[in-house]
C-alpha positions, 0 to 999 in steps of 0.5 A: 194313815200316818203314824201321826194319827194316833198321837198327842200332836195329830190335833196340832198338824191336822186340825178336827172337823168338829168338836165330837170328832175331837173328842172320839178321838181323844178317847181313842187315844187315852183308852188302855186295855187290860188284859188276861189270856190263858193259853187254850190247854191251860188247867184253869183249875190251877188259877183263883176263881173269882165269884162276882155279882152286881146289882145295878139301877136297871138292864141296860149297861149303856145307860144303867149303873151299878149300885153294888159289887159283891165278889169273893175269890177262890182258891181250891173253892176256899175263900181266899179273899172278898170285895164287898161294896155299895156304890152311889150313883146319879141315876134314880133308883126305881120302885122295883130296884128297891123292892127287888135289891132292898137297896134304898137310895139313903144306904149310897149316900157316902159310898164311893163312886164307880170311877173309884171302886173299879180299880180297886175291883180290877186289882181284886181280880187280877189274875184270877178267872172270873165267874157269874150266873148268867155272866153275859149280863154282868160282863156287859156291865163291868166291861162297860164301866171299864169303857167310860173309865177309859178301859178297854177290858178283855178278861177270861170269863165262864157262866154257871147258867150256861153250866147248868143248861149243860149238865143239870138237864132234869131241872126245869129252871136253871135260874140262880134261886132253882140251883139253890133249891137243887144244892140245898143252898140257903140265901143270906140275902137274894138279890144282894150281891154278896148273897147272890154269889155265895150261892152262885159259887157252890155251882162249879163248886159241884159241877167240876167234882160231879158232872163236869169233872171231866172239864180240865183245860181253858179250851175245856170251858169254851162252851160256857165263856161269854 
């Protein structure tokens, strides 16, 4: 492989085959990453949390989009700062999106699009550690908006479902509306990603002072990274 092969005249000296070639190509090249590492005996607890929820048009992150981010940031698991935004979308929301989230498709009427919101979200986390309830889910989106804005993201993430399945072994259920009833918690709007994640934060907000307060290290927290 030539160190031509990755640059902007490659195309020039070595003409594409196809089209679709070209275009794999190209975003090969313009591709960037963005990254956060945290060395493995790092106290995590010495770094802002970052609570986040989407709520999105349906389940596939290759297909679906997000209508909503809601996050807020912790430090000391005091609210330090908070991203809250409605997203307009192409995708036709469904009779059950509707039901589930409340979200209606005249409330994305006028709010910004993804391509704008996620550097703005991107910058409201950086350098912060990024949690969720069943994360899996919600990193499988963000890091594939980052992929069609041409990012290529890896960032330190841990999920409080994979928490709970850890440390609150009695409850039957693990699921966010089941924690809540467990703490006490009240939701200002289930199903909404504010809502969701002012619920979602009180979870390692207990666990690290109770069961899991013996967790101090990043490496520490392996068992529950996705």
């Amino acid at each position: 492989m030539t160190t031509l092969d990755y640059s902007v005249f490659h195309s020039v000296f070595f003409p594409f085959e196809s089209e679709q070639e070209n275009q794999k190509t190209q975003d090969l090249v313009l591709r960037r990453a963005i990254r956060f590492r945290m060395d493995a005996q790092a106290s995590f607890r010495k770094y802002p949390l970052v609570v986040f929820d989407f709520e999105t048009t349906g389940l596939d992150a290759n297909h679906d989009h997000i209508i909503e981010i809601g996050a807020q940031k912790f430090v000391n698991f005091e609210v330090v700062d908070e991203f809250s935004t409605l997203l307009a979308t192409k995708i036709p929301l469904s009779e059950m999106v509707q039901r589930l989230t409340g979200i209606t498709p005249e409330m994305l009427v006028g709010m910004p699009e993804l391509n704008e919101a996620m550097p703005r979200f991107l910058n409201f986390i950086d350098g912060s550690l990024l949690v969720a309830h069943n994360a899996s889910f919600d990193m499988a989106f963000l890091r594939a908006e980052c992929l069609r804005q041409g990012i290529e993201l890896e960032w330190p993430a841990f999920c409080t479902l994979k928490m709970a399945r850890e440390f609150l072994t009695q409850l039957e259920r693990k699921g966010l509306d089941a924690l809540a009833k467990h703490y006490g918690l009240t939701f200002e709007a289930r199903h909404r990603s504010i809502g969701d994640v002012k619920v979602t934060s009180s979870v390692p907000k207990e666990l690290l002072a109770n069961e899991g307060a013996h967790l101090q290290t990043w490496v520490d927290l392996s068992l529950f990274q996705v």
